[in-house]
LUMMIGU-593374 format. One record per residue (C-alpha): residue in one letter; z, y, x. Coordinates in steps of 0.02 Angstrom, whole numbers, padded with zeros to 5 digits, always signed. Layout:
N
AZYX/...
***
This chain:
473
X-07360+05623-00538/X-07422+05785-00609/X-07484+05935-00471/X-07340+06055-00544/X-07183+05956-00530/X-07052+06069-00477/X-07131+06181-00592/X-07100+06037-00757/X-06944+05989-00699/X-06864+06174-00707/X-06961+06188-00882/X-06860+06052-00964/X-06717+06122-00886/X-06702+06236-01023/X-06622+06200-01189/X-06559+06250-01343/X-06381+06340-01363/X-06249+06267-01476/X-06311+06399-01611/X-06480+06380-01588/X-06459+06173-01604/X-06376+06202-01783/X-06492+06278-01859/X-06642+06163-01801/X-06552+06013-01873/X-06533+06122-02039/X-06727+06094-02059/X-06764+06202-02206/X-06676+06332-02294/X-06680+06471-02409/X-06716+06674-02398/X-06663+06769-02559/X-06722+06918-02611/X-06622+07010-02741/X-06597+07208-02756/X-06628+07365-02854/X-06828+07314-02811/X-06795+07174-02951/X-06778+07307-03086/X-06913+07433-03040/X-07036+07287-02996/X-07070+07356-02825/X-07066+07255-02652/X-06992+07392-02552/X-06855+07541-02617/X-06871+07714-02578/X-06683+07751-02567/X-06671+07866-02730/X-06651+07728-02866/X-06501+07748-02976/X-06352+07622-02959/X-06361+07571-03142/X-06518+07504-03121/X-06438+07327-03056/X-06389+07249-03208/X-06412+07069-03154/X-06307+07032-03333/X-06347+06816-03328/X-06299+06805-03146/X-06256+06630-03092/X-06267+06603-02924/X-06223+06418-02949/X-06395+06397-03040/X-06461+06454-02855/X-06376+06330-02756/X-06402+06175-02876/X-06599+06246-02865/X-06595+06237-02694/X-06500+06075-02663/X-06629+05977-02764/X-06747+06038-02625/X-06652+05982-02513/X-06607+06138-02434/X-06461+06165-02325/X-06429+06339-02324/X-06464+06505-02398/X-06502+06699-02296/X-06453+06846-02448/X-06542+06982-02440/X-06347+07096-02430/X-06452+07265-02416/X-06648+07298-02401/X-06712+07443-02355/X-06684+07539-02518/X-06485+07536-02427/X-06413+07466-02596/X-06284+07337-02560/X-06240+07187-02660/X-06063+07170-02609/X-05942+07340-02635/X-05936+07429-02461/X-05827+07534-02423/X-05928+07633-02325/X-06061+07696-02455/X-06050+07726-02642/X-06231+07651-02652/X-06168+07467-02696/X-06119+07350-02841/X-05976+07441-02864/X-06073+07609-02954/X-06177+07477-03051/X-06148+07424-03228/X-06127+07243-03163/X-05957+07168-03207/X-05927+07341-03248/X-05928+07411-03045/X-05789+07243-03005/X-05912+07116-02946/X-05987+07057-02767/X-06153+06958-02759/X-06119+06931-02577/X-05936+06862-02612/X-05991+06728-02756/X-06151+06669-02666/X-06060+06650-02519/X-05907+06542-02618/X-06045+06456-02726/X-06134+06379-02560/X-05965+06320-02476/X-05931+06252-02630/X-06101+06151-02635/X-06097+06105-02461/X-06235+06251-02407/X-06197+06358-02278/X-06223+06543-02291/X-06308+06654-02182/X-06347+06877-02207/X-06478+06969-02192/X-06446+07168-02174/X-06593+07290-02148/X-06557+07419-01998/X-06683+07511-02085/X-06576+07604-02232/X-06685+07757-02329/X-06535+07791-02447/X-06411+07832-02305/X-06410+08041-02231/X-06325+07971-02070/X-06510+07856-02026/X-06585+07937-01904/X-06450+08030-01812/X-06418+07915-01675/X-06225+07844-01637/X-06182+07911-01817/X-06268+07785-01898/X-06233+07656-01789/X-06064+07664-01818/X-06112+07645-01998/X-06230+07513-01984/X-06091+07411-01862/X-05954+07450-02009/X-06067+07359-02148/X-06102+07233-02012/X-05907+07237-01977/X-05873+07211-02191/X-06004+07071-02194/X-05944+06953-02045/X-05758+06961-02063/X-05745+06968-02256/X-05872+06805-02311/X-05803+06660-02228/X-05909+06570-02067/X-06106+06648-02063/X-06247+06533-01979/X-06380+06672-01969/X-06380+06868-01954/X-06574+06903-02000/X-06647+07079-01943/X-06820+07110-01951/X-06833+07274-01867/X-06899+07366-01974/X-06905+07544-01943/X-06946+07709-02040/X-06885+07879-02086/X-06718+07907-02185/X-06691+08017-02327/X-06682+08146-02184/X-06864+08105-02140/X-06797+08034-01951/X-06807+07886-01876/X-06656+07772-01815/X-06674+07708-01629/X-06566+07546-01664/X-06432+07519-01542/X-06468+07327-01519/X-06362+07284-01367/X-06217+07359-01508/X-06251+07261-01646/X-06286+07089-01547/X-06117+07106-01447/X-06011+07141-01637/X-06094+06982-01696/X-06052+06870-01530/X-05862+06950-01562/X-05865+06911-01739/X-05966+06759-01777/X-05989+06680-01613/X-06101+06532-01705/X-06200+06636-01811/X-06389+06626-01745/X-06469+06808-01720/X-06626+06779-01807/X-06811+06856-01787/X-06762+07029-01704/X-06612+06917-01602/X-06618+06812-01455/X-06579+06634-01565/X-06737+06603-01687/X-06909+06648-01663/X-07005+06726-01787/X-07189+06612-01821/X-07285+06758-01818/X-07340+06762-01992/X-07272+06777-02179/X-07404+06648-02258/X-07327+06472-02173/X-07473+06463-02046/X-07405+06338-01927/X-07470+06300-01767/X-07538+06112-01701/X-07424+06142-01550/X-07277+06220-01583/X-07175+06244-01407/X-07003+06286-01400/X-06992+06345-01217/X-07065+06514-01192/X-07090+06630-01047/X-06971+06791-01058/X-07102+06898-00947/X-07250+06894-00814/X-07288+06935-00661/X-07405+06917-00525/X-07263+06835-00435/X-07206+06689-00536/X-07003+06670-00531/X-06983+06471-00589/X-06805+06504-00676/X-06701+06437-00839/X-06641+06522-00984/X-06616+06731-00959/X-06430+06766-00930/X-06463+06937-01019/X-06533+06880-01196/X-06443+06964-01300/X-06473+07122-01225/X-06612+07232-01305/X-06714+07234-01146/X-06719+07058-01143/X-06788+07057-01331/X-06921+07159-01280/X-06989+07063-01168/X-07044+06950-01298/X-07228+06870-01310/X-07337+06912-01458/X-07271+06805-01607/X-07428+06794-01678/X-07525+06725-01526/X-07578+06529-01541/X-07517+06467-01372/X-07353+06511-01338/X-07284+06381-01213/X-07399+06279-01136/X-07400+06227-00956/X-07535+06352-00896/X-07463+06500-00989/X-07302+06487-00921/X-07356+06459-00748/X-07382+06654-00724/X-07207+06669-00835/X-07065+06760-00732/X-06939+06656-00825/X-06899+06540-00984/X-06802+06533-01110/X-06764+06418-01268/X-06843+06504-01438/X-06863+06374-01590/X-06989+06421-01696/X-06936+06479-01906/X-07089+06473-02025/X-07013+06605-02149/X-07135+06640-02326/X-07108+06660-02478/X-07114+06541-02650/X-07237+06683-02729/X-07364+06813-02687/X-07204+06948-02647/X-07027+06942-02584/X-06960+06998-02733/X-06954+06949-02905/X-07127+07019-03035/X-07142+06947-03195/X-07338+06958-03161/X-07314+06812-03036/X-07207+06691-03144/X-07393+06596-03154/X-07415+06612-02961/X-07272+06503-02900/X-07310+06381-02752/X-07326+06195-02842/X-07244+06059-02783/X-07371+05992-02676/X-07401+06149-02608/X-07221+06169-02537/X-07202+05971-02485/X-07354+06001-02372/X-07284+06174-02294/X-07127+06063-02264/X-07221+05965-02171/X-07316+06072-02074/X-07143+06162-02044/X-07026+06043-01999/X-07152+05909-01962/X-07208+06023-01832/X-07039+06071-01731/X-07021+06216-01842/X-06881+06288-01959/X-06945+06319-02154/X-06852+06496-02227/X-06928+06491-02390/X-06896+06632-02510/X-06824+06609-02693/X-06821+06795-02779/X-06715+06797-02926/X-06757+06882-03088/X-06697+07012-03187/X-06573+06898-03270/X-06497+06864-03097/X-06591+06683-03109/X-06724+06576-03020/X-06852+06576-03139/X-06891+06420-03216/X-07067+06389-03146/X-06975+06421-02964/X-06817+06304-03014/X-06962+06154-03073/X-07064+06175-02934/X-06917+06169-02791/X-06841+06018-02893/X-07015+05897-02900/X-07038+05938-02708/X-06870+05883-02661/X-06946+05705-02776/X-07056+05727-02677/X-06987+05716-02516/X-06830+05611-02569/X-06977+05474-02627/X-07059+05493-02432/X-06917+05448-02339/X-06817+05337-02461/X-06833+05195-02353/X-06839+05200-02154/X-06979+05048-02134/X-06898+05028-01949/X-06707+05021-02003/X-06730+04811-01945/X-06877+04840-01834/X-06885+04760-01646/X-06885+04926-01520/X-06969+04882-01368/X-07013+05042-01238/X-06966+05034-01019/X-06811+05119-00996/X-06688+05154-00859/X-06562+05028-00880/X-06461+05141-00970/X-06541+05236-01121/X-06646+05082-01203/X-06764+05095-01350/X-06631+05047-01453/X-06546+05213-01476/X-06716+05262-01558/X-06644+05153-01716/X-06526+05290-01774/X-06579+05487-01785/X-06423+05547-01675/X-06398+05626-01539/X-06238+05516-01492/X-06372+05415-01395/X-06575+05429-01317/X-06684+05316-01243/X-06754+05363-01067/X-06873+05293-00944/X-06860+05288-00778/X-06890+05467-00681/X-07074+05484-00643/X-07134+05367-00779/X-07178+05498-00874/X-07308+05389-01014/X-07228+05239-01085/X-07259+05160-01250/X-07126+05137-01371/X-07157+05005-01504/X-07094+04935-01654/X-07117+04775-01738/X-07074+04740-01920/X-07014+04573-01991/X-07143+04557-02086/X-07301+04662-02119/X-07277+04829-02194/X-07377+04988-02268/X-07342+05150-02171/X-07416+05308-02188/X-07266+05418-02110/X-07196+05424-01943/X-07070+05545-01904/X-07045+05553-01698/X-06892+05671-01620/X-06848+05730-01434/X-06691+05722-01359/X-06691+05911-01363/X-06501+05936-01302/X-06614+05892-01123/X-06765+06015-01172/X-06945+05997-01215/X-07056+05862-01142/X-07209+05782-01232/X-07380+05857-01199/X-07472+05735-01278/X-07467+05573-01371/X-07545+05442-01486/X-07487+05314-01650/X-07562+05148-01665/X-07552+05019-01798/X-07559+04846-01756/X-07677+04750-01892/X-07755+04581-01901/X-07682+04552-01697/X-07784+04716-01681/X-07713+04900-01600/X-07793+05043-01723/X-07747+05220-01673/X-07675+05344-01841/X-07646+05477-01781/X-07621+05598-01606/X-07537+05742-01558/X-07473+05866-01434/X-07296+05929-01437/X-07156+05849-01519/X-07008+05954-01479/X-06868+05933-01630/X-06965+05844-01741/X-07133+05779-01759/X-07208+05700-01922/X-07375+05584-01923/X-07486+05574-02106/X-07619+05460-02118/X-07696+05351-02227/X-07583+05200-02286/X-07616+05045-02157/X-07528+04864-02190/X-07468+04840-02021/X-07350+04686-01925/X-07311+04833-01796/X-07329+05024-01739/X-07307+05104-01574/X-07308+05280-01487/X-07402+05305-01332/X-07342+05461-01243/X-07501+05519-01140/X-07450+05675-01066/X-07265+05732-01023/X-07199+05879-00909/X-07074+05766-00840/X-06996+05563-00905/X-06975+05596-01087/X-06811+05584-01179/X-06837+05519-01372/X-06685+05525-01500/X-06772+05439-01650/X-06910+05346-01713/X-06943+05309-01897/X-07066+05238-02020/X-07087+05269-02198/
***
């Protein structure tokens, strides 16, 4: 029985949102940058560049999605407009677009064949659109530009089919008029709830939580339940009921801080809320395409151990693909995404526990045996208050492991503190590995070991943990 009980069980009381739970299970998808800043081999636009500089004249945005799919990615977030305000489908609310550019001679849409090319792959397609435009006279002049910013918001949602993810960053400088824009949040959050009720508001949104970084640092404990405030007098609630409001957003925690969620952080929190984590970097040094850095492209092994630091460690993975000048991925990009998808398509070829025994207490009800198939039709579950079992699994015969890849039941919240892997060898119990939180997903590496059995020992939880899946590779 742990001293803070009432305190755990209203923690794990909060969970993720139907749009928030999507985009977890996607696991790891793509960010592309692609705008003027391609041509004049800059990373941000000034605004002034000339339409006919996008000339993207080998555009194939087919050639993306295949890239991508051999990743194993499930989705892509386009880059619509950066900051420059250039837009890469042809609004009708400003001339600075595809449709003054020499492309397809001023008939095309990047947006619109992206978009098609993903549904037709099986990706699903998310936007990113910068609030901060330095092309636009009306930035910087309060409700005016809102009411453009909502209209290219309005063109993007209702003309592209179903959108996961509406990406802001926040960023925020002068326009061409040398003022700044005080973004009208509440505005833009309640037009996408109206128009894309399961899009995820990402970063600068209440849905997905920026990592705090642009490098893919990831933390060792990655917590999914954060406090929305403090105070000297604690308020022990769930989820805000306000948090899509702007007021809510900025009561946000430091991103960049190492513990965000533990037990004796929130304990001075004045409420919770559910806020998975997205590691979001980038494939090279910048966000866009430089032919300098054609030689500087992540390798392989490079990006198969981000993606496991990522998603291994109950976090998203948003990694950035910037198209050339052609309107390609480069080939050192396309060779590098395809031998870490080998990669990770050799890892988990074979679940080692698809005929294993699962052994663990339970309540009667949710037995070990759910842990066979990663669903969440199913979970096992311990009695309340036993809040440390040991879930094991026995193999046929012996087996090599070096992979275990442990989930929550996350659709009831956040539970595991602390836990431990042992292999059984020789008749003997040898631990392989510890950690703290699990959360959505939680992958063990160690060493190879020949074992006739492994099992989890859950050390610490903040109430009975709920488990969805268990698997060996």
């Amino acid at each position: 029985m742990y001293p803070y009980f009432e305190f755990d069980k209203a923690l794990v009381k909060v969970h993720p949102s139907a749009r928030q739970l999507a985009v977890e299970q996607m696991e790891f998808y793509a960010f592309v940058h692609f705008t003027v800043n391609t041509f004049t081999d800059r990373e941000w636009g000034d605004g002034t560049e000339d339409e006919a500089v996008f000339n993207p004249t080998e555009f194939d945005a087919e050639q993306w999605v295949l890239a991508l799919e051999s990743a194993g990615m499930k989705g892509l977030i386009l880059t619509c407009k950066h900051h420059d305000g250039f837009c890469l489908w042809p609004s009708a609310v400003t001339a600075h677009c595809v449709k003054n550019s020499p492309w397809k001679n001023g008939e095309g849409d990047i947006v619109r064949e992206v978009s098609d090319a993903c549904r037709a792959h099986g990706l699903k397609f998310g936007v990113y659109l910068s609030p901060w435009d330095r092309n636009q006279p009306l930035y910087g002049q309060g409700k005016a530009y809102d009411d453009y910013f909502c209209a290219q918001l309005t063109e993007l949602l209702t003309g592209y089919g179903e959108i996961f993810s509406v990406w802001f960053d926040g960023a925020c400088g002068e326009g061409p008029n040398g003022k700044k824009q005080v973004y009208d949040w509440d505005r833009y959050y309640a037009l996408i709830r109206e128009l894309q009720p399961g899009a995820a508001i990402s970063v600068c949104g209440p849905d997905i939580r920026w990592c705090g970084n642009e490098a893919g640092h990831t933390r060792p404990s990655e917590w999914s339940v954060l406090p929305t405030g403090f105070g000297e007098a604690p308020e022990v609630a769930e989820a805000s009921q306000k948090e899509d409001s702007a007021a809510f957003r900025e009561r946000r925690i430091d991103a960049t801080q190492e513990d965000l969620g533990s037990r004796e952080l929130l304990l001075n929190a004045t409420g919770f809320k559910w806020s998975p984590c997205e590691t979001n970097t980038s494939i090279r040094p910048g966000w866009f395409y430089h032919a300098s850095e054609d030689e500087k492209v992540r390798t392989p092994e490079n990006l198969t151990e981000l993606w496991f630091r990522s998603v291994g460690g109950n976090s998203t993975l948003l990694l950035n693909i910037p198209p050339d000048r052609r309107g390609l991925f480069h080939e050192n990009d396309v060779r590098a995404l395809g031998e870490m998808g080998e990669n990770l398509r050799r890892i988990f070829a074979v679940n080692l526990a698809r005929d294993a025994v699962f052994e663990a207490p339970d309540d009667g009800y949710h037995t070990a045996e759910a842990l066979r198939q990663d669903s969440y039709d199913d979970y096992y579950k311990p009695f309340d208050g036993e809040n440390a079992p040991t879930v094991t699994l026995t193999f046929p015969e012996a087996r090599t492991v070096s992979v275990l890849s442990i989930k929550e039941h996350i659709p009831m919240g956040q539970r595991i503190e602390r836990f431990a892997a042992d292999a059984l060898v020789n008749g003997e119990w040898r631990e392989i590995g510890s950690g703290t939180t699990v959360g959505y997903r939680k992958i063990l590496r160690f060493d190879p070991v020949t074992a006739d059995a492994v099992r989890i020992r859950i050390l610490d939880s903040r109430v009975c943990p709920v488990l969805s899946f268990v698997g060996a590779y």
